[in-house]
C-alpha positions in Angstrom: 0.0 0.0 0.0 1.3 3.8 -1.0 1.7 6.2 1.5 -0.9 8.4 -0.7 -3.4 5.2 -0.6 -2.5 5.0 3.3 -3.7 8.6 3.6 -6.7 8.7 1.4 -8.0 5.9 3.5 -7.0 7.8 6.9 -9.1 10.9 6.0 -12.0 8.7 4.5 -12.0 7.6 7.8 -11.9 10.7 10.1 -14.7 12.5 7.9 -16.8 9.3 8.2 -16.4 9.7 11.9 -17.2 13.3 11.7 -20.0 12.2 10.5 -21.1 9.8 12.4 -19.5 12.3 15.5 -23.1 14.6 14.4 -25.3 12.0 14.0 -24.6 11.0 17.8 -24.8 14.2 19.0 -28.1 14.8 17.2 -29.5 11.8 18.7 -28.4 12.8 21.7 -29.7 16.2 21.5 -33.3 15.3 20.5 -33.5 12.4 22.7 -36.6 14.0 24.1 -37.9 15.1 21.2 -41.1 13.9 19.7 -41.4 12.3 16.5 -37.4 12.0 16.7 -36.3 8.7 15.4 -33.0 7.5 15.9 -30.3 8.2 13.1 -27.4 6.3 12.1 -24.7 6.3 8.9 -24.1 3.0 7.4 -20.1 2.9 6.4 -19.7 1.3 2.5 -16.0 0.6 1.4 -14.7 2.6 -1.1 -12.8 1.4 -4.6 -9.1 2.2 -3.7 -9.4 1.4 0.0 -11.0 3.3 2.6 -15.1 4.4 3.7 -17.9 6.5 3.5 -21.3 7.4 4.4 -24.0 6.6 2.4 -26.5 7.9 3.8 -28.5 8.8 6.6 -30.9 6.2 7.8 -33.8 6.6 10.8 -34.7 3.6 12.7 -38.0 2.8 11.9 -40.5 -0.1 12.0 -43.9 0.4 9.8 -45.9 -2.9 11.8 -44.8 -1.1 15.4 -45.9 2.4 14.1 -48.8 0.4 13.0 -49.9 -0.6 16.2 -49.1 1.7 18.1 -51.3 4.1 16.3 -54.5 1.5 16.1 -54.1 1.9 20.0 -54.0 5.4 20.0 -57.0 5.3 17.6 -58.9 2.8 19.9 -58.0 5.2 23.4 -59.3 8.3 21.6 -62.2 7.1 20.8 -63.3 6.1 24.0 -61.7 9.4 25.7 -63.8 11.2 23.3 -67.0 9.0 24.7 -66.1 10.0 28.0 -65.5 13.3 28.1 -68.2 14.4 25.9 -70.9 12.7 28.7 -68.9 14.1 31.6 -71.0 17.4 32.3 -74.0 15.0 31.2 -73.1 12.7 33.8 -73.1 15.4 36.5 -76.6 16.7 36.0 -77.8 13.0 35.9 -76.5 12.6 39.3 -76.2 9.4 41.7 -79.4 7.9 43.0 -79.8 9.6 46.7 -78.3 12.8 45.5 -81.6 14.6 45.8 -81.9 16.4 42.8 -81.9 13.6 40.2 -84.9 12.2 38.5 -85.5 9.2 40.7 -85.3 11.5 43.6 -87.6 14.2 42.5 -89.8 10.9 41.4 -89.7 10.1 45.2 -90.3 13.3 46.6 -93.5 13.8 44.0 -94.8 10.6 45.2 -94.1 11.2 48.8 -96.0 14.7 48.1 -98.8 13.3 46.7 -99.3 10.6 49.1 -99.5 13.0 52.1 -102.1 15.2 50.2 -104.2 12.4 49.8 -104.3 11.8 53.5 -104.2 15.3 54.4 -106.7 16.6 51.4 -107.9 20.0 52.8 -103.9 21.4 54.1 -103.1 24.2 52.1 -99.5 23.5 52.9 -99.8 20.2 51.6 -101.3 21.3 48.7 -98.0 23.6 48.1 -95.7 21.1 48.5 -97.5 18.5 46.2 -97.1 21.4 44.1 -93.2 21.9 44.2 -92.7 18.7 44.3 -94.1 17.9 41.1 -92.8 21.7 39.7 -89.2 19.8 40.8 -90.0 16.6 38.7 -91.1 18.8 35.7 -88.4 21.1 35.9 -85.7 18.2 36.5 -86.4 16.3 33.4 -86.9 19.5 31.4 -83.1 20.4 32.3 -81.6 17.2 31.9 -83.1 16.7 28.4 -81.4 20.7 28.0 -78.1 19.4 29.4 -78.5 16.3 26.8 -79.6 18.9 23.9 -76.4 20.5 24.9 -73.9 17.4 24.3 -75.6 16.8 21.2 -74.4 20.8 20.1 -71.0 20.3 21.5 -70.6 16.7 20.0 -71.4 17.9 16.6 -69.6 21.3 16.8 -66.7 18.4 17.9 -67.1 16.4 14.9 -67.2 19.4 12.4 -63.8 20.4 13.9 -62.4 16.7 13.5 -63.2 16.8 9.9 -61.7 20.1 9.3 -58.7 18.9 11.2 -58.3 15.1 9.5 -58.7 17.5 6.1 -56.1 20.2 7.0 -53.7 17.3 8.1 -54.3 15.3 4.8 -53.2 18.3 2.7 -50.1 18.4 5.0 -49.1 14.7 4.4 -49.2 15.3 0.6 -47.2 18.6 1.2 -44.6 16.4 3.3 -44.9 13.8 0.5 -43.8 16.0 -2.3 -40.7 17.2 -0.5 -39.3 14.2 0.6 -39.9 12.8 -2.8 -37.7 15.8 -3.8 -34.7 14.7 -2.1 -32.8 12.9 -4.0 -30.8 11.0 -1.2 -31.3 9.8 2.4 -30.2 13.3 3.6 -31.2 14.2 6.8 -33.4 16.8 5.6 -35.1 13.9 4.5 -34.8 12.0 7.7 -36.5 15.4 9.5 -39.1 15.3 6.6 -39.9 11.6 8.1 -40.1 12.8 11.3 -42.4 15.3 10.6 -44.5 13.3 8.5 -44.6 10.4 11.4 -45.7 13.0 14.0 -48.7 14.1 12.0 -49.4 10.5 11.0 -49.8 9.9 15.4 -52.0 12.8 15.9 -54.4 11.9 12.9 -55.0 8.5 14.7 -56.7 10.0 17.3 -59.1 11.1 14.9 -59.5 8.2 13.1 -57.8 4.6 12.1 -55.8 4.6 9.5 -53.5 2.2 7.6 -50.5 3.8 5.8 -48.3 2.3 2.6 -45.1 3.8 1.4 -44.2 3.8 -2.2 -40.2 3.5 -3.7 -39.4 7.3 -3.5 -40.8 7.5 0.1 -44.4 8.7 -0.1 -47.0 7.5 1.9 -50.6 6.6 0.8 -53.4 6.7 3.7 -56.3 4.8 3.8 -59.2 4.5 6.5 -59.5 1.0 8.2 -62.2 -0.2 5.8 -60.5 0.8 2.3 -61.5 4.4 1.6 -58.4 6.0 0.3 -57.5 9.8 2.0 -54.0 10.4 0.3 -52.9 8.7 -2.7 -49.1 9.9 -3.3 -49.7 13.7 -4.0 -53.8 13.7 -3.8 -55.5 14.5 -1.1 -59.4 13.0 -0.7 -61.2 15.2 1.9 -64.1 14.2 4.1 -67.4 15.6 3.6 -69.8 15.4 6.7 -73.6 15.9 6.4 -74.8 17.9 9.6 -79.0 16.8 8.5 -78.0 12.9 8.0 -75.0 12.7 10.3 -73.2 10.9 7.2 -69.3 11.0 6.8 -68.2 10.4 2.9 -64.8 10.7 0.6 -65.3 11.1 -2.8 -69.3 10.1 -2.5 -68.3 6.7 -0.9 -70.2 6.6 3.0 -67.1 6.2 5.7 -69.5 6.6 8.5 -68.1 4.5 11.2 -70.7 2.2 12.5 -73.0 1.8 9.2 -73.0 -1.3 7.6 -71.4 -1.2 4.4 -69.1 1.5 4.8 -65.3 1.8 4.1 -64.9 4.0 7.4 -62.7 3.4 10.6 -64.3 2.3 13.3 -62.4 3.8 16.2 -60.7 7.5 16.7 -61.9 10.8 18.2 -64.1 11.0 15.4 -66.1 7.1 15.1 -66.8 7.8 18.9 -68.0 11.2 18.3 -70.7 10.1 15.5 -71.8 6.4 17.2 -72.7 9.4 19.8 -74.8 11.1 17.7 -76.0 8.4 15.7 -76.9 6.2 18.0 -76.2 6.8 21.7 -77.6 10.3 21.5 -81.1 9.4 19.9 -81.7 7.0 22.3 -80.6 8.8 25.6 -83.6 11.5 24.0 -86.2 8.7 23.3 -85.8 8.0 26.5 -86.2 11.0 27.9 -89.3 12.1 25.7 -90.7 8.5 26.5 -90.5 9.3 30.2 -92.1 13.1 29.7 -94.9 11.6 27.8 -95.7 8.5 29.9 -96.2 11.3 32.8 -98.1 13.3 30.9 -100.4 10.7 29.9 -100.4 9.4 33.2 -101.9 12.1 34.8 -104.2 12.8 32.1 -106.0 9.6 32.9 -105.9 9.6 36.1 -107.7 13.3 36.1 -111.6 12.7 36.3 -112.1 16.8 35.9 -110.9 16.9 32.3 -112.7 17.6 29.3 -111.3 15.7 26.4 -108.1 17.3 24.9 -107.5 19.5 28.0 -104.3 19.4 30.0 -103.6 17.6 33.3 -101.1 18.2 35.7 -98.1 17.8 33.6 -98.5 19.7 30.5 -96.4 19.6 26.7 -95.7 23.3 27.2 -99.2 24.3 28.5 -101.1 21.7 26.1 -102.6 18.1 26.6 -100.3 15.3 24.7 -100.2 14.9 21.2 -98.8 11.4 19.9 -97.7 13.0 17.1 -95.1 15.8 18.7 -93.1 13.3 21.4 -90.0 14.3 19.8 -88.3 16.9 22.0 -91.7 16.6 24.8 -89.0 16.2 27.5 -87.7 20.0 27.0 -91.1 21.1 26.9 -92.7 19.8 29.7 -94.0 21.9 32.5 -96.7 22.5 35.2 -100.4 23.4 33.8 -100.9 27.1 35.2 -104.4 26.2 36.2 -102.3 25.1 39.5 -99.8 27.7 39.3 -100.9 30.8 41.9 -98.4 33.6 40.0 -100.2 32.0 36.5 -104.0 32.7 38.3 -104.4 29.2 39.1 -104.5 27.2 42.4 -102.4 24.5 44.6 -105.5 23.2 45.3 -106.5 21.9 42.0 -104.2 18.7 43.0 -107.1 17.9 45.0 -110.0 18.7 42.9 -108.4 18.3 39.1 -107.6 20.4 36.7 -110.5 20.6 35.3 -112.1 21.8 38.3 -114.0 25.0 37.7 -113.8 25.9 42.0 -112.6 24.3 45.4 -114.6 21.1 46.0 -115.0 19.5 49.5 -111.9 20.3 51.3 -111.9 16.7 53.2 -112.2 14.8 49.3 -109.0 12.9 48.7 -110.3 10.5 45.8 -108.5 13.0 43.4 -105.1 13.0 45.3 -105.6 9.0 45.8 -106.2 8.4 41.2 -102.8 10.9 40.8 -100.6 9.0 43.7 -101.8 5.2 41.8 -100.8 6.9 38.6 -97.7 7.6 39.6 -96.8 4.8 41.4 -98.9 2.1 38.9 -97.5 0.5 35.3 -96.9 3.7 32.2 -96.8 2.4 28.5 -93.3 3.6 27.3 -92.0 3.7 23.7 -90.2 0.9 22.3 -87.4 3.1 20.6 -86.6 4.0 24.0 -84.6 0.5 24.3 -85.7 -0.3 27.9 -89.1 -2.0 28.0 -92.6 -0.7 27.3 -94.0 -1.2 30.3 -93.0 -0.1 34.1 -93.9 2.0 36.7 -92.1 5.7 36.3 -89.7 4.6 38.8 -88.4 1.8 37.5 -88.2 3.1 33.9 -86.1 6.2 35.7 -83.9 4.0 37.3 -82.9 1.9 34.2 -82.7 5.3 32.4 -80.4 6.1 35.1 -78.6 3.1 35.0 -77.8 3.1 31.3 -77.2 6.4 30.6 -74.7 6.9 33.4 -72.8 3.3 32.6 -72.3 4.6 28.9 -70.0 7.4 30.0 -68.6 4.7 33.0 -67.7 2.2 30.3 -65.9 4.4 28.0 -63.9 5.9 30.7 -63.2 2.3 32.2 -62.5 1.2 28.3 -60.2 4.5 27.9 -58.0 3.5 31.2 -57.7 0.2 30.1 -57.1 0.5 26.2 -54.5 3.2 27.7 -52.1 0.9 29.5 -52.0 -0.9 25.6 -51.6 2.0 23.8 -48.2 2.8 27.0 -47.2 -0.3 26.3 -47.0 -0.4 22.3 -45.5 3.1 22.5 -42.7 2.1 24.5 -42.2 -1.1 22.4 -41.7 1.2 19.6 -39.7 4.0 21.5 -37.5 0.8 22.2 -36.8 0.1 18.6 -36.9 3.9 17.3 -36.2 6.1 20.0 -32.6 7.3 21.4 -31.1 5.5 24.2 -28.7 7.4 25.7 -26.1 4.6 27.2 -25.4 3.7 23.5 -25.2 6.8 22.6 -22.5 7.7 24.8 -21.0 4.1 23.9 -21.1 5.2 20.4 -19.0 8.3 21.6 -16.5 6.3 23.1 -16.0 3.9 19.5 -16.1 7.8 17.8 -13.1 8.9 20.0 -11.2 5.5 18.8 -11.8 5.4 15.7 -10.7 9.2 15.5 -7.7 8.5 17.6 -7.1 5.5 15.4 -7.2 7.4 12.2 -5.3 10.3 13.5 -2.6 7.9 14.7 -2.3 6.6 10.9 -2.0 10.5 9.8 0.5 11.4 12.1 2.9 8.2 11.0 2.7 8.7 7.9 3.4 12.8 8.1 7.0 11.6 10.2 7.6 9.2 6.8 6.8 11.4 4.6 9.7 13.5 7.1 12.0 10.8 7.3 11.8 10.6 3.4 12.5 14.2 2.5 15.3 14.5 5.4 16.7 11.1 3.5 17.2 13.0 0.1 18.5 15.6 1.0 
């Protein structure tokens, strides 16, 4: 070997450790960081003798990005459950609270039992009166609060599509510019980087599945097939507010439909099961409920004329079969009872139908409304729990299920997480910077460049011992 060959091959070597001197540092640096994947230079021998780069390579592994982002995916979705029923939860209340349904159920029957034995006490009267004002006014705010998540839920999922759409026109802006770089610079490794990151936040708004092509581009996809980026095309999502309908390109993705080519978990699949299922039913219920009551005490009011309003009123009229959607809101106390409306307490004893005070001892009234309450109510199918029941036990099932579909999603949120934990460290493992080897990779830097430098300096005193020879 020449003493030129000797040197070319020493300073090969001392600018690949350069080299792989930044990468180290970098790694080090960012360990923290994100979306960083590890970097390293793969050494190839050079004609003649010696090594260089050839190119920067991050560590990566597409199945453990995979899962980790179906987890994410499957977390968000449940999270999204869970918090959007939170406030919900809160005006539903625990049984025993005092202010729930089932409670102000218990204090109108209570009420209504003491009026029938104490018929003629004015004060009795009044607190029938409140009692059942407290029922009314309970379910009328809880089917608010309800009217409320359904606002916030779809206000939640026209921000999700405008986010999944801003983030696919991103992906096909990263895609074009790492398919500009020509090599596996690492412009082109913080291109990946970039492009991984956005790839983890769009899973929690929906599954996805992702394919790479030969020049580095990625193609996106929902679960079921419906393509979102192809290369440098970016299909948006169209949501239908009126049919609560998710599309791309006119194909349905709506999560939960049968047929469609949409993911089933993410921010946004929880978000529209919510209001296109859950939702509706949590309502039904509700309405079912108001108009069982209503009915209830329609029948059970001997005073009334056909098609005039009992106790418990659709905003001041008797109930009409045909307008139960939303009766829950509406409900409300007749004014023929209500004092500051120029009616009277009293009419809990007499009817409300009652032209003038009957016979202040008569309880037979007070007796037909406490039966009504307590006896079987006809409840609507759709409502999903039974048709018939007394108003207390349909309350308490409403109670039940509507409080255990924001428990489950918390519970399924707490333990999808310790998955989604354990998948991202499995994959932090494999693509994230671990610091011992790094600095062990420092140490095998400072040999190789005192091993380099040791050839550069003996052949810079033979190249001395030459000249001084000839001269």
């Amino acid at each position: 070997m020449s003493i030129t060959n000797a040197f070319a091959m020493a300073r090969s070597g001392l600018a690949a450790t350069e080299s792989w001197a930044g990468l180290t540092s970098g790694n080090i640096a960012n360990a923290t960081t994100e979306g960083y994947a590890r970097r390293s230079a793969p050494l190839t021998p050079q004609a003649g003798g010696g090594v260089a780069v050839s190119g920067i390579q991050r560590a990566t592994e597409a199945r453990l990005e995979q899962a980790h982002r179906i987890e994410i995916s499957r977390v968000a979705g449940q999270e999204a459950t869970a918090a959007a029923l939170e406030t919900y939860a809160a005006t539903l209340g625990e049984i025993g609270g005092g202010t729930n349904l089932s409670d102000r159920l218990s204090a109108l029957q209570v009420g209504l039992d003491a009026l029938a034995a104490n018929p003629s006490e004015p004060a009795i009267q009044q607190d029938a009166l409140r009692a059942a004002t407290g029922f009314a006014s309970e379910l009328a705010d809880t089917a608010d609060a309800l009217e409320r998540v359904r606002e916030q839920t779809a206000s939640a999922v026209i921000a999700d599509v405008a986010t999944v759409n801003a983030t696919l026109r991103e992906i096909v802006d990263l895609n074009t510019r790492i398919s500009a770089e020509p090599d596996a610079t690492q412009r082109r490794a913080g291109l990946e980087d970039s492009l991984s990151k956005t790839l983890d936040g769009l899973a929690e708004v929906l599954d996805l599945r992702v394919s790479h092509d030969e020049r580095g581009r990625i193609s996106v996809a929902t679960s079921g097939g419906a393509m979102l980026v192809e290369n440098d095309v970016a299909h948006e999502l169209d949501f239908d507010f009126s049919e609560t309908t998710l599309s791309v390109n006119g194909v349905d993705v709506t999560p939960g439909v049968a047929g469609a080519r949409g993911s089933q978990e993410g921010r946004l699949a929880g978000r529209l099961d919510l209001l296109g299922d859950a939702l509706p039913r949590m309502k039904a219920q509700l309405d079912t409920l108001a108009g069982a009551v209503i009915q209830g005490f329609e029948a059970a009011d001997a005073s009334l004329a056909p098609g005039q309003p009992g106790l418990f009123t659709d905003g001041g009229n008797s109930f009409d079969p045909a307008q139960v959607e939303g009766l829950a809101q509406r409900i409300a106390i007749n004014p023929a009872a209500r004092e500051d409306q120029g009616g009277g307490a009293w009419r809990l004893r007499d009817g409300m139908g009652a032209a003038a005070p009957g016979p202040s001892g008569y309880s037979g009234q007070a007796d037909a409304f406490s039966m009504a309450l307590a006896g079987n109510m006809s409840f609507d199918v759709e409502a999903g729990l039974g048709t018939t029941a007394t108003a207390s036990d349909f309350i308490g099932s409403l109670l039940s299920e509507q409080q255990a579909l924001r428990n489950d999603a918390r519970d399924r949120a707490e333990a999808l997480g310790a998955g989604r934990d354990a998948a991202a460290q499995t994959r932090a493992a494999v693509q994230g910077v671990n610091i011992d080897e790094e600095l062990q990779q420092l140490m095998l830097i400072e040999q190789s460049y005192a091993a380099n430098a040791t050839v550069m300096r003996t052949l810079d005193e033979m190249m001395d011992t030459l000249l001084a020879a000839v001269r």
